[in-house]
Backbone and ligand atoms as CSV (ligand in chain L), in Angstrom:
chain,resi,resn,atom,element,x,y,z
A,1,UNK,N,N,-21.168,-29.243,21.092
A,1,UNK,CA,C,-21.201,-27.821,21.468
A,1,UNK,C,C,-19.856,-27.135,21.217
A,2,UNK,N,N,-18.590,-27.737,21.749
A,2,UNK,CA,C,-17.120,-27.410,21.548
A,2,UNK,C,C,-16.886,-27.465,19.800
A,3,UNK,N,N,-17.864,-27.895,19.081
A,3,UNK,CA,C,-17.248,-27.744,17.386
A,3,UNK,C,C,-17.712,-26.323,17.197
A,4,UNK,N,N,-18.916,-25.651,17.492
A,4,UNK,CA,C,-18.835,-24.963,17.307
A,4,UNK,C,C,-17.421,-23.596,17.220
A,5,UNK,N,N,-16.422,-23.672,18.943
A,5,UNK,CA,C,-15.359,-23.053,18.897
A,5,UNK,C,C,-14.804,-23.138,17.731
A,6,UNK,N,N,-14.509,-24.455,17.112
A,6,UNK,CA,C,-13.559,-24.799,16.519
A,6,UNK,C,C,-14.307,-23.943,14.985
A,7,UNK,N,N,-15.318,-24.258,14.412
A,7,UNK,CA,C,-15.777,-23.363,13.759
A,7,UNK,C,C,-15.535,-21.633,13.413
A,8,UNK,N,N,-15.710,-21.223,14.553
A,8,UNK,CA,C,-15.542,-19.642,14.698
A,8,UNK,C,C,-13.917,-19.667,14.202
A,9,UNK,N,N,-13.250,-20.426,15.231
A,9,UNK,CA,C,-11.774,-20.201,15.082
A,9,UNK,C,C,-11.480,-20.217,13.420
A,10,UNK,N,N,-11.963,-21.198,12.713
A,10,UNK,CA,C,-12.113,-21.744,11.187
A,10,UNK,C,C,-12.087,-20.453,10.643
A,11,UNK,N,N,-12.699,-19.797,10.958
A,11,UNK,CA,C,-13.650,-18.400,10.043
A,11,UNK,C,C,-12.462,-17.628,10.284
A,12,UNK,N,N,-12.235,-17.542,11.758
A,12,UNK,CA,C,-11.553,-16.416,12.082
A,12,UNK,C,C,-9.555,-16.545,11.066
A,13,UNK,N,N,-8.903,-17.748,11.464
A,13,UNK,CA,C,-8.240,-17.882,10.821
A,13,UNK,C,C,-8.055,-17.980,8.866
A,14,UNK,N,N,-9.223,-18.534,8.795
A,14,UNK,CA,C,-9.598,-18.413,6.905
A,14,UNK,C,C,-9.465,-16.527,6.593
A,15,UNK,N,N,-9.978,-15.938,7.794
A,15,UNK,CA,C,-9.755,-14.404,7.167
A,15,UNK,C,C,-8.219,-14.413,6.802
A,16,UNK,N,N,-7.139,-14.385,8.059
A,16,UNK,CA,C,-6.382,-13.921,8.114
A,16,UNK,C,C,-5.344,-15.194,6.858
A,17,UNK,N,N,-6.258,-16.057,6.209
A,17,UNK,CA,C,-5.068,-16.953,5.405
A,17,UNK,C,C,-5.347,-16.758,3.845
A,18,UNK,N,N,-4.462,-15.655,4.025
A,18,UNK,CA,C,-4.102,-15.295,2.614
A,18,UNK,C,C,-2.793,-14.297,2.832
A,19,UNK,N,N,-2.266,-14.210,1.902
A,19,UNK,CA,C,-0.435,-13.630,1.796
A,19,UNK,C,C,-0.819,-12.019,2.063
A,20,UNK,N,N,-1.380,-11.384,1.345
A,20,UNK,CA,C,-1.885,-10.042,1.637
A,20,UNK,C,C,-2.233,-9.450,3.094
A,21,UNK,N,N,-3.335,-10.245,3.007
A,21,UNK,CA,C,-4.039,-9.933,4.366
A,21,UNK,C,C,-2.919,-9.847,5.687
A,22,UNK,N,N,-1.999,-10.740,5.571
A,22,UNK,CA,C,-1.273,-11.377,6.296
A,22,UNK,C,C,-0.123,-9.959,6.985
A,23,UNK,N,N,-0.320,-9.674,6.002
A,23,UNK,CA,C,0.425,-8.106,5.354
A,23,UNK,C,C,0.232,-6.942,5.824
A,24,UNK,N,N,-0.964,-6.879,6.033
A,24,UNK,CA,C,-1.731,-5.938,6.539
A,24,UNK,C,C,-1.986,-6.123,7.830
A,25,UNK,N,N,-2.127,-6.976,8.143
A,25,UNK,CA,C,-2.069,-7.187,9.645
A,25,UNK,C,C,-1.046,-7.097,10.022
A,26,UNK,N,N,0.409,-7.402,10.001
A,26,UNK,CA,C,1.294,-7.335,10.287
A,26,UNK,C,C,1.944,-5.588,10.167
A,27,UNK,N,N,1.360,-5.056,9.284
A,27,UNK,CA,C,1.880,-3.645,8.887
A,27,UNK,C,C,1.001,-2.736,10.312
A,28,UNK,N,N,-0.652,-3.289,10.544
A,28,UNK,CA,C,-1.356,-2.685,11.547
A,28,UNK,C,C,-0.767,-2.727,13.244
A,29,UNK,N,N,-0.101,-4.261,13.051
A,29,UNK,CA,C,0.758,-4.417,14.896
A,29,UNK,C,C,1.644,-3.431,15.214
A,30,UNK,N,N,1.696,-2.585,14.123
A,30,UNK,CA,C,2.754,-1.666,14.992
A,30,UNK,C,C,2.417,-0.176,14.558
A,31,UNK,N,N,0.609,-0.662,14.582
A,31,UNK,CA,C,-0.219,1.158,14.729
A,31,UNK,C,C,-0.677,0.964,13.659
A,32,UNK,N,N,-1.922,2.305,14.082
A,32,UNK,CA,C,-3.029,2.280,13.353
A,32,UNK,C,C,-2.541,3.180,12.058
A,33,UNK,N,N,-3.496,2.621,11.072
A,33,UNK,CA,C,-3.089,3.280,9.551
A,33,UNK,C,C,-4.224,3.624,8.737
A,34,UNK,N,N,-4.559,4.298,7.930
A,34,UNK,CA,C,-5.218,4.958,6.595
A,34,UNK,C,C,-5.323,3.883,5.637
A,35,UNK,N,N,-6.089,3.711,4.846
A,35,UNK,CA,C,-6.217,3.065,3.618
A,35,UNK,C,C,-4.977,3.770,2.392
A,36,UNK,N,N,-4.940,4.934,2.848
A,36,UNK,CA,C,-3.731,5.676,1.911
A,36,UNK,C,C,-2.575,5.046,2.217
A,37,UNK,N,N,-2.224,5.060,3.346
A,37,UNK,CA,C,-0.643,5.125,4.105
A,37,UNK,C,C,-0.751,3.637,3.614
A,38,UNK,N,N,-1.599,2.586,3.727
A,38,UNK,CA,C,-1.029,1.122,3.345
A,38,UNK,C,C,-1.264,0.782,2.118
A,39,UNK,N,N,-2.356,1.714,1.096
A,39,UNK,CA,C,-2.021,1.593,-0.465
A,39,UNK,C,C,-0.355,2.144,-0.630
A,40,UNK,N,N,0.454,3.255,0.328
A,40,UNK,CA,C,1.712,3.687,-0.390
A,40,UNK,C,C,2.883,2.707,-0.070
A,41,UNK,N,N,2.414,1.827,1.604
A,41,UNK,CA,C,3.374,0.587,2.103
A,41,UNK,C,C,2.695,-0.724,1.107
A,42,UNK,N,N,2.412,-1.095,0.653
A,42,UNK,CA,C,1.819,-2.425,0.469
A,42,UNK,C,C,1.942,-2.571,-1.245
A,43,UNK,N,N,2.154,-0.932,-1.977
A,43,UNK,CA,C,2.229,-0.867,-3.500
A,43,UNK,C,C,1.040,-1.595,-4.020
A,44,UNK,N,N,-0.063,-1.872,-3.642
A,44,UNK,CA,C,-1.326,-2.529,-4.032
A,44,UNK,C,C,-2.725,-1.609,-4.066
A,45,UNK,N,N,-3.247,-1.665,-5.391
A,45,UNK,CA,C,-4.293,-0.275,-5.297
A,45,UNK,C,C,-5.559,-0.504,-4.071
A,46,UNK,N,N,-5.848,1.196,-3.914
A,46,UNK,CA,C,-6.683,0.898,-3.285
A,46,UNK,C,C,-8.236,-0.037,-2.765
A,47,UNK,N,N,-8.660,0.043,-4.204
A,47,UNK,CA,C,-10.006,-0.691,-3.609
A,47,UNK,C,C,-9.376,-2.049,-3.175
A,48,UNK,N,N,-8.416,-3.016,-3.740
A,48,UNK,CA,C,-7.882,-3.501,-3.535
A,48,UNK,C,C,-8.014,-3.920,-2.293
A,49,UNK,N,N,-6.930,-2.986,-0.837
A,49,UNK,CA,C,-6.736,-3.256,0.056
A,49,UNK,C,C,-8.165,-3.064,0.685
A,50,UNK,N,N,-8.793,-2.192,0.191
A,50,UNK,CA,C,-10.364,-1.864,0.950
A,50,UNK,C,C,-11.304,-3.206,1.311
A,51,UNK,N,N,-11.120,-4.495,-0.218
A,51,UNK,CA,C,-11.626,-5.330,0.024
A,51,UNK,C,C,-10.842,-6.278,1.345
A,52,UNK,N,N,-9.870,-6.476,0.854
A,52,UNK,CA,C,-8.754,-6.742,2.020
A,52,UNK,C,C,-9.275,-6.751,3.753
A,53,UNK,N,N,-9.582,-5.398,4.058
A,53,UNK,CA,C,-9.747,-4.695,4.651
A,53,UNK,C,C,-11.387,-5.232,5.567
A,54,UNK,N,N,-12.335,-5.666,4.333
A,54,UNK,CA,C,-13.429,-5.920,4.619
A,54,UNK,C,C,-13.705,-6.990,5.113
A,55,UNK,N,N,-12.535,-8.261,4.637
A,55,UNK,CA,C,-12.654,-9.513,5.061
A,55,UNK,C,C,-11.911,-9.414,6.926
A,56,UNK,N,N,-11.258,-8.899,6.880
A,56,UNK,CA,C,-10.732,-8.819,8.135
A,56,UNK,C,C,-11.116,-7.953,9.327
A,57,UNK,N,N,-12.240,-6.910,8.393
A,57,UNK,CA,C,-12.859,-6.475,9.406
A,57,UNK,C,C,-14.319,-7.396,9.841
A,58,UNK,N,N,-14.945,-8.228,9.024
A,58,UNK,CA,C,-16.015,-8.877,9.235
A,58,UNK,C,C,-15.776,-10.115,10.055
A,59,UNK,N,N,-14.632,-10.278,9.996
A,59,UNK,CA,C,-13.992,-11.664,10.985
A,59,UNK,C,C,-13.651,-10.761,12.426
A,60,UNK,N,N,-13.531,-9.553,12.335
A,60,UNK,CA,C,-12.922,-8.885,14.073
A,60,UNK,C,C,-11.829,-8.647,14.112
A,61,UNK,N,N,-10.934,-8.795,13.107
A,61,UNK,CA,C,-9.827,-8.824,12.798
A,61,UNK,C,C,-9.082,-7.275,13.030
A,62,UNK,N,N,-9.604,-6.515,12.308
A,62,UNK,CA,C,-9.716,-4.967,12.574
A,62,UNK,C,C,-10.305,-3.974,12.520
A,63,UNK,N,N,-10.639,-3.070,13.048
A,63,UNK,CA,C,-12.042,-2.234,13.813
A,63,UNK,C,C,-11.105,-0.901,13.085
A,64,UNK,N,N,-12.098,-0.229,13.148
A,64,UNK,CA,C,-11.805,1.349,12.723
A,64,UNK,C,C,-11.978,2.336,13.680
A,65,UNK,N,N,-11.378,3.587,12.924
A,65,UNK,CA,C,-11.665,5.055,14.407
A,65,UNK,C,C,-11.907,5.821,13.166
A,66,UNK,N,N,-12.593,6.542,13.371
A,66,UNK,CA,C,-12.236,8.143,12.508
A,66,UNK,C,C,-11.959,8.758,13.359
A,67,UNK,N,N,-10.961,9.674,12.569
A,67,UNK,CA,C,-10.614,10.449,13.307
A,67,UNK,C,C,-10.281,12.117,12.312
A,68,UNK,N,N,-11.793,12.610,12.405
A,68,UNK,CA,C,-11.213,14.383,11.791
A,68,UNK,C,C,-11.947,13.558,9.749
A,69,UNK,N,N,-11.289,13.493,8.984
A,69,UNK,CA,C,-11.695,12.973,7.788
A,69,UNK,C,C,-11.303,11.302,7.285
A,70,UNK,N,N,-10.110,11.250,8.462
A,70,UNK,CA,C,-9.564,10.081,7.999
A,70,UNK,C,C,-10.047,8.788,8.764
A,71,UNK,N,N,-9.559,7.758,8.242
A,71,UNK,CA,C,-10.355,6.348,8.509
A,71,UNK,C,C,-9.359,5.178,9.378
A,72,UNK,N,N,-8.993,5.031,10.300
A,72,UNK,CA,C,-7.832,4.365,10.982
A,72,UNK,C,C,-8.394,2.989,11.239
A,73,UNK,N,N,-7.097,2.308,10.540
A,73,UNK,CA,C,-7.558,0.799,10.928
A,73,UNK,C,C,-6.607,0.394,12.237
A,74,UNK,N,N,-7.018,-0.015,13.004
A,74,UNK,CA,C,-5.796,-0.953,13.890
A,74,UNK,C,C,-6.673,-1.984,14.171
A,75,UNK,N,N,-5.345,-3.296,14.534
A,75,UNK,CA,C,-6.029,-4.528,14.999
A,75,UNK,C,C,-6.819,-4.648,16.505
A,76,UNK,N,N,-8.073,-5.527,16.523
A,76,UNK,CA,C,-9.022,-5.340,17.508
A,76,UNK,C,C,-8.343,-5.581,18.549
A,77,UNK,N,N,-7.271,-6.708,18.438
A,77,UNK,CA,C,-7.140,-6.952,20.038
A,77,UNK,C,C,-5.325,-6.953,19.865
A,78,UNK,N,N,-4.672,-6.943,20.666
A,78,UNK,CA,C,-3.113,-7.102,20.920
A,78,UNK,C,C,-2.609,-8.594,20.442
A,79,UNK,N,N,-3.137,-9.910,20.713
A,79,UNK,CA,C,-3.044,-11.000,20.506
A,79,UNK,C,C,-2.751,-11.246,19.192
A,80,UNK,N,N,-3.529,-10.364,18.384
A,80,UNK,CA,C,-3.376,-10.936,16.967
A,80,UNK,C,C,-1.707,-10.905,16.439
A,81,UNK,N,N,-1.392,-9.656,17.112
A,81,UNK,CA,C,0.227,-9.628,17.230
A,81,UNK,C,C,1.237,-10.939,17.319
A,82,UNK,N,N,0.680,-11.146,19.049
A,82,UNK,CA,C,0.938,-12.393,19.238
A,82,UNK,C,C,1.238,-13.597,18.295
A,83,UNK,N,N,0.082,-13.507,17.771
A,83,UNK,CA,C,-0.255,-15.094,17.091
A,83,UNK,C,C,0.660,-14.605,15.943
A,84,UNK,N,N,0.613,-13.728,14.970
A,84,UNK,CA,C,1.569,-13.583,14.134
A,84,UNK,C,C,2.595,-14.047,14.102
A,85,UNK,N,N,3.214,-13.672,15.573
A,85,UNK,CA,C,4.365,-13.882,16.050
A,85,UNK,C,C,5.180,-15.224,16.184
A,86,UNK,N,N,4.241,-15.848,17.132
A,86,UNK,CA,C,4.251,-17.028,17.264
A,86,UNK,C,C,4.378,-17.885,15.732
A,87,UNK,N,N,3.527,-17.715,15.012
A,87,UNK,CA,C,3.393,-18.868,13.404
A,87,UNK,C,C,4.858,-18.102,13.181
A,88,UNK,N,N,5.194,-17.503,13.190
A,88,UNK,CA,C,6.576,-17.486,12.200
A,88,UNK,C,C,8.046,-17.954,12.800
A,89,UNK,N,N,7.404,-17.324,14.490
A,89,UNK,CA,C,8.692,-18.317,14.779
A,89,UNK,C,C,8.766,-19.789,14.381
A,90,UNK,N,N,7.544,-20.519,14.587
A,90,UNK,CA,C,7.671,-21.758,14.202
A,90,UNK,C,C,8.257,-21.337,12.474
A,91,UNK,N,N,7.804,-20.863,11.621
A,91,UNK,CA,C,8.352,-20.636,10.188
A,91,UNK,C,C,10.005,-20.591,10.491
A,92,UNK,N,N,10.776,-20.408,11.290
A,92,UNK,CA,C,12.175,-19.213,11.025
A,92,UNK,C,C,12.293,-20.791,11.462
A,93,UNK,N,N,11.706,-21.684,12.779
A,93,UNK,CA,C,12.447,-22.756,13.054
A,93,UNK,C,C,12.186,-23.562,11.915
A,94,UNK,N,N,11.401,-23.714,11.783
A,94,UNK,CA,C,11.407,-25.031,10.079
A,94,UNK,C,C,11.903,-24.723,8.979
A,95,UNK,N,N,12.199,-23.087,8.174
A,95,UNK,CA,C,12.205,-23.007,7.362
A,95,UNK,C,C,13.976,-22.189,7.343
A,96,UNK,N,N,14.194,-22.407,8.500
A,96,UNK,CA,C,15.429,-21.241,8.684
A,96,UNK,C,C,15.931,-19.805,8.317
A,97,UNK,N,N,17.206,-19.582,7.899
A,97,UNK,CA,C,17.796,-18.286,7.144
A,97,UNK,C,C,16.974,-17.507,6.386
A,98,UNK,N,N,16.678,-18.159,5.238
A,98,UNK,CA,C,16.119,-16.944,4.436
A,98,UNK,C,C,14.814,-16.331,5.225
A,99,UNK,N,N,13.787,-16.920,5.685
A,99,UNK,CA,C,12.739,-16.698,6.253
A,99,UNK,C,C,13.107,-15.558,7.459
A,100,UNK,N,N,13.900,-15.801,7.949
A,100,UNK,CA,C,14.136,-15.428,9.430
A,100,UNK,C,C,14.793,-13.799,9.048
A,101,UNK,N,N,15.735,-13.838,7.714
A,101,UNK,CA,C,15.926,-12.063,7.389
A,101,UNK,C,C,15.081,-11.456,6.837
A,102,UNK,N,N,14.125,-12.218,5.536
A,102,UNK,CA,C,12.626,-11.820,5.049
A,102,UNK,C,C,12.058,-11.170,6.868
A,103,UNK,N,N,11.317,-11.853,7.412
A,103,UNK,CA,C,11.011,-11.064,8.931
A,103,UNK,C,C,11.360,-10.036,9.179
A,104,UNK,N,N,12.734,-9.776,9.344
A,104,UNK,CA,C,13.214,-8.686,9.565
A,104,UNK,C,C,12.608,-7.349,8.728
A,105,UNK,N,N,12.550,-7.613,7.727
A,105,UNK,CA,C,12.364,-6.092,6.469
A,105,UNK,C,C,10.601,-6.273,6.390
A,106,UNK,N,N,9.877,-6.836,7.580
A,106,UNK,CA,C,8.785,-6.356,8.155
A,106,UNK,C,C,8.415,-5.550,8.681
A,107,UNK,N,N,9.443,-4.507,9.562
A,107,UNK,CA,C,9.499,-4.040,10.425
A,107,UNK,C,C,8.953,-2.849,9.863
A,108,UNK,N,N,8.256,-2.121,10.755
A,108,UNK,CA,C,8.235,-0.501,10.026
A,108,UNK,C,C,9.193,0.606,10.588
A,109,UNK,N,N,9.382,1.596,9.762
A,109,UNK,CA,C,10.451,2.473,9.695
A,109,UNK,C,C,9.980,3.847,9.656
A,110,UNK,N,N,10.470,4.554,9.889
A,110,UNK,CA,C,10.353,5.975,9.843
A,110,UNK,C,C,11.339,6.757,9.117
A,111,UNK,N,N,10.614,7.558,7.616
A,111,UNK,CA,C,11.538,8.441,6.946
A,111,UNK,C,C,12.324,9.538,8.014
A,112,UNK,N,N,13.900,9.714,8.266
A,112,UNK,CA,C,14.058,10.634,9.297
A,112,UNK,C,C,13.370,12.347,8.657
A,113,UNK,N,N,13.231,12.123,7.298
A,113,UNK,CA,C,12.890,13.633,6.547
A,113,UNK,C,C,11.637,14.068,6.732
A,114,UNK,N,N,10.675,12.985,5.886
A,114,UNK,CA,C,9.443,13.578,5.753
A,114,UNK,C,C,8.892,12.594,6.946
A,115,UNK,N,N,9.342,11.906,7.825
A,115,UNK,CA,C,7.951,11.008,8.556
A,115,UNK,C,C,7.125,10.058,7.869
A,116,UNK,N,N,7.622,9.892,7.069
A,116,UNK,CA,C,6.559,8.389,5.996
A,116,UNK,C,C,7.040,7.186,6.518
A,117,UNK,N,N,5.889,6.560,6.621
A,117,UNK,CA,C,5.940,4.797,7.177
A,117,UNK,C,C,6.279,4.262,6.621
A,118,UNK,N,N,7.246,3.367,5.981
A,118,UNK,CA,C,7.773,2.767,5.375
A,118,UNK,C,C,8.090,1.058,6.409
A,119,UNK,N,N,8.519,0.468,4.906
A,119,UNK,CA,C,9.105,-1.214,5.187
A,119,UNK,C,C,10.429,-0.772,4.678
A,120,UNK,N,N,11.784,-1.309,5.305
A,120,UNK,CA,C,12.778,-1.651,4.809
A,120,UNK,C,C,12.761,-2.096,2.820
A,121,UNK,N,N,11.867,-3.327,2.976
A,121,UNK,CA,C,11.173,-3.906,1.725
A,121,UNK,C,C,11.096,-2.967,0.861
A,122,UNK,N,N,10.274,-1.765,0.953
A,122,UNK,CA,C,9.589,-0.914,0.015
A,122,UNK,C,C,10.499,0.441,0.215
A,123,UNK,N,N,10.765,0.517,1.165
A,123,UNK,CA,C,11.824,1.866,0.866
A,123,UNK,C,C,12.221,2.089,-0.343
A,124,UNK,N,N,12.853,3.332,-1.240
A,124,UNK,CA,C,13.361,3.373,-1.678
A,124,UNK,C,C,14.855,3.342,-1.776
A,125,UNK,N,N,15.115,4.432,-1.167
A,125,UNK,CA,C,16.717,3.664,-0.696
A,125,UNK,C,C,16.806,3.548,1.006
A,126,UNK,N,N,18.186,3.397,0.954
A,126,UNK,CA,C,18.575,3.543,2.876
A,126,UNK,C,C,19.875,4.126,2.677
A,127,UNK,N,N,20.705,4.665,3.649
A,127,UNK,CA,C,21.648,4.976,4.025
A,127,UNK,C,C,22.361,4.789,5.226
A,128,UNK,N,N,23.134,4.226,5.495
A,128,UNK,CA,C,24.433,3.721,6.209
A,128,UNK,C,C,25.074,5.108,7.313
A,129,UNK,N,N,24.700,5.359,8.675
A,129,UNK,CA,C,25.230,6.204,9.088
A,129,UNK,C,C,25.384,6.198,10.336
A,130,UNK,N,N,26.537,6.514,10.833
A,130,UNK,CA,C,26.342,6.639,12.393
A,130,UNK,C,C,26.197,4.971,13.078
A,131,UNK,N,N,26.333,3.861,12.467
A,131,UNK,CA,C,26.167,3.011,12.450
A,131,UNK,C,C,24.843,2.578,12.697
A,132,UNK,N,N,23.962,3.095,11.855
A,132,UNK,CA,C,22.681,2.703,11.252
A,132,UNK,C,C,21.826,3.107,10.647
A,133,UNK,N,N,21.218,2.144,9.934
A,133,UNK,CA,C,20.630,2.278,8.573
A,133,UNK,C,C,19.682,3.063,8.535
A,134,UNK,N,N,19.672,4.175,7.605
A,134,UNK,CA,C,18.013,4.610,7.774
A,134,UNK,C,C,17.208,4.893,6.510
A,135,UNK,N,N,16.307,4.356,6.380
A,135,UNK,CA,C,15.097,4.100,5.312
A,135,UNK,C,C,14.759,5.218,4.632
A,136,UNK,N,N,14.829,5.746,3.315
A,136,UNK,CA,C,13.719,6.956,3.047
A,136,UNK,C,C,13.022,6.378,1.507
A,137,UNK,N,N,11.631,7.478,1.577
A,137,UNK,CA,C,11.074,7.527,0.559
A,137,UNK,C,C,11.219,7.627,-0.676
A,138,UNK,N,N,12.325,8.176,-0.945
A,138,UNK,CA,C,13.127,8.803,-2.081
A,138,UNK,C,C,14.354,9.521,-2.131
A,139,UNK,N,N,14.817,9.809,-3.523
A,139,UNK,CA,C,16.104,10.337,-3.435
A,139,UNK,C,C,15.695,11.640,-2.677
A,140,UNK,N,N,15.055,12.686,-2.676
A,140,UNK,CA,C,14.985,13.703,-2.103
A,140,UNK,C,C,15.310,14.049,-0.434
A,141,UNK,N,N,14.673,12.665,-0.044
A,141,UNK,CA,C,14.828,12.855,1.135
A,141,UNK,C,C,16.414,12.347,1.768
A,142,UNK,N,N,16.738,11.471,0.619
A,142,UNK,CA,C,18.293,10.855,0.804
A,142,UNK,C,C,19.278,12.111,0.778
A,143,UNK,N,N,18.345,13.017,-0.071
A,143,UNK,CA,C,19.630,14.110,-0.467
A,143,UNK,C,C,19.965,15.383,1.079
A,144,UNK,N,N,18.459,15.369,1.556
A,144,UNK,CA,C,18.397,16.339,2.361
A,144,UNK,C,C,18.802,15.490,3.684
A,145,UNK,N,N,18.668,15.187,3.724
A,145,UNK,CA,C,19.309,14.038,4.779
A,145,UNK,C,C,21.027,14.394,4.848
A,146,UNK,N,N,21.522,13.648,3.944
A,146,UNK,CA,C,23.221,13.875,3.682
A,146,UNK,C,C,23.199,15.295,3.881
A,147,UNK,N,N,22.545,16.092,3.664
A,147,UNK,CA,C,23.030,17.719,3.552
A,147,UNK,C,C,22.897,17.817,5.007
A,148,UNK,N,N,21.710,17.679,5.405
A,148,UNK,CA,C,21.931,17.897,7.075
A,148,UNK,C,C,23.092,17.768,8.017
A,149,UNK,N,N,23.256,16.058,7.728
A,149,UNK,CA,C,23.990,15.314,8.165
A,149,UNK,C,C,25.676,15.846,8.512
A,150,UNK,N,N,25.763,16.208,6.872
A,150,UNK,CA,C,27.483,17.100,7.072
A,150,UNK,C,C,27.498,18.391,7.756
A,151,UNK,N,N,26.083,19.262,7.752
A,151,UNK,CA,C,26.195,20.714,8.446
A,151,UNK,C,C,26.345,20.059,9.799
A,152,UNK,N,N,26.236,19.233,10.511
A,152,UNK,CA,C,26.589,19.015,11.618
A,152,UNK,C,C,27.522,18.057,11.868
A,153,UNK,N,N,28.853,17.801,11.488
A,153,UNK,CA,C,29.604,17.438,11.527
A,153,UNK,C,C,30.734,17.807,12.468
L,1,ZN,ZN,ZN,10.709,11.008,2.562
């Protein structure tokens, strides 16, 4: 009767084991997102992530909202966070350094200009200020940024 658990668990983890997916879940723990907003974080076309999307929603993995036209994914339960969490610490302990700053440029970020979600990873540039770093989309926003920055000096 107990193989069965072990089964489900099978399924449930086979969704989430693949490098992508992995990706996406991790991009969803820290809020719900668009199929747009994680085709522009993830640089991977859309239908793409849609299939993505399908395997992990058929495992429970992540549930949708609409909301108005758009389509919001977040993960079903808080745990999945968790467990993320957990496998990599074990990763940072076995695998050390490099692994453990890779982690880091997981994180999501906020353009201070336009508000775009960004990864450290995928940013385009960053800038050094005030003693800390901040992520943008592009030079444009790097530029208007610095301009701000000195009018209030
Ligand atoms: Zn921007």
């Amino acid at each position: 009767m107990f193989q069965k658990v072990f089964q489900r668990q099978a399924l449930l983890m086979k969704a989430l084991a693949n490098p992508k997916r992995l990706e996406v879940a991790q991009l969803l723990s820290q809020g719900q997102l668009t199929v747009s907003q994680m085709e522009r974080m993830l640089g991977i076309r859309q239908a793409n992530i849609s299939q993505h999307l399908m395997v992990l929603r058929r495992q429970g993995v992540v549930v949708t909202k609409r909301r108005g036209k758009e389509i919001y994914y977040s993960l079903a339960h808080p745990n999945f966070t968790r467990a993320l969490e957990l496998v990599r610490a074990i990763l940072m302990k076995t695998f050390g350094g490099e692994i453990a700053r890779a982690a880091y440029s997981l994180q999501l970020v906020i353009d201070p200009i336009c508000g775009m979600k960004l990864t450290p990873a995928n940013a385009a540039q960053s800038y050094f200020f005030g003693g800390k770093r901040y992520y943008f989309c592009g030079a444009g926003c790097v530029r208007e940024f610095k301009k701000n920055r000195q009018g209030k000096k």
